[in-house]
C-alpha positions in Angstrom: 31.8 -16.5 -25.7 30.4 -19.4 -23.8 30.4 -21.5 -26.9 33.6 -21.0 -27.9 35.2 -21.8 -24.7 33.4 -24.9 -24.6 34.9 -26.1 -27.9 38.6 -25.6 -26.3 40.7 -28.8 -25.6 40.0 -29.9 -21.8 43.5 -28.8 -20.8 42.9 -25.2 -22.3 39.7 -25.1 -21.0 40.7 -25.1 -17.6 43.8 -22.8 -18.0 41.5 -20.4 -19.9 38.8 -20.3 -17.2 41.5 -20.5 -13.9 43.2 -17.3 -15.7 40.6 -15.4 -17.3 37.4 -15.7 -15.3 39.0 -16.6 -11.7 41.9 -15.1 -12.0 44.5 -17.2 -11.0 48.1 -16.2 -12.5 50.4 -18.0 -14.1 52.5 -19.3 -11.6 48.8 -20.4 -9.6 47.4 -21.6 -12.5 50.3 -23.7 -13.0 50.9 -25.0 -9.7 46.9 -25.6 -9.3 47.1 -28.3 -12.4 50.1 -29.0 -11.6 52.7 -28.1 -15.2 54.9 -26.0 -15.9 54.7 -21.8 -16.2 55.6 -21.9 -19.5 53.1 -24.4 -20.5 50.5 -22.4 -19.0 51.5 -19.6 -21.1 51.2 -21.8 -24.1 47.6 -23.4 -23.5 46.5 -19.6 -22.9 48.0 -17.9 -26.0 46.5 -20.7 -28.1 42.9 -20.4 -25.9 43.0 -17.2 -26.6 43.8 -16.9 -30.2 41.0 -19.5 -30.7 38.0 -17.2 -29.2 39.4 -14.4 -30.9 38.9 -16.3 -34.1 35.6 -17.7 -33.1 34.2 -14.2 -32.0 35.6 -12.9 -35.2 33.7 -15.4 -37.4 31.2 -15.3 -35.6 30.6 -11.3 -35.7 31.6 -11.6 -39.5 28.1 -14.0 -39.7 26.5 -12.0 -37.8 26.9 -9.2 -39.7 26.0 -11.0 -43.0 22.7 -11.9 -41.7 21.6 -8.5 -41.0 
């Protein structure tokens, strides 16, 4: 999980890590960085969809190798 939250843009990084692991809502997460709610919502649902993916390939390797 680590490693693909690392490969995330900067920006969706930090609205990842502010939601999911502290967190912060929307509206905090927002006002914390400093943009709007809706963009928050945005960087999170494409964070998101990314480490879905990644854990998803990555299981799918995984799973191959043994």
């Amino acid at each position: 999980l680590s490693v693909a939250i690392s490969q995330l843009p900067p920006q969706q990084k930090m609205v990842f890590k502010l939601s999911r692991e502290e967190g912060y809502s929307r509206e905090e997460v927002a006002e914390y960085l400093n943009i709007s709610p809706n963009t928050v919502r945005n960087h999170l649902a494409k964070a998101v969809k990314f480490v879905q993916t990644y854990l998803k390939v990555f299981a799918t390797i995984l799973i191959s190798i043994l």
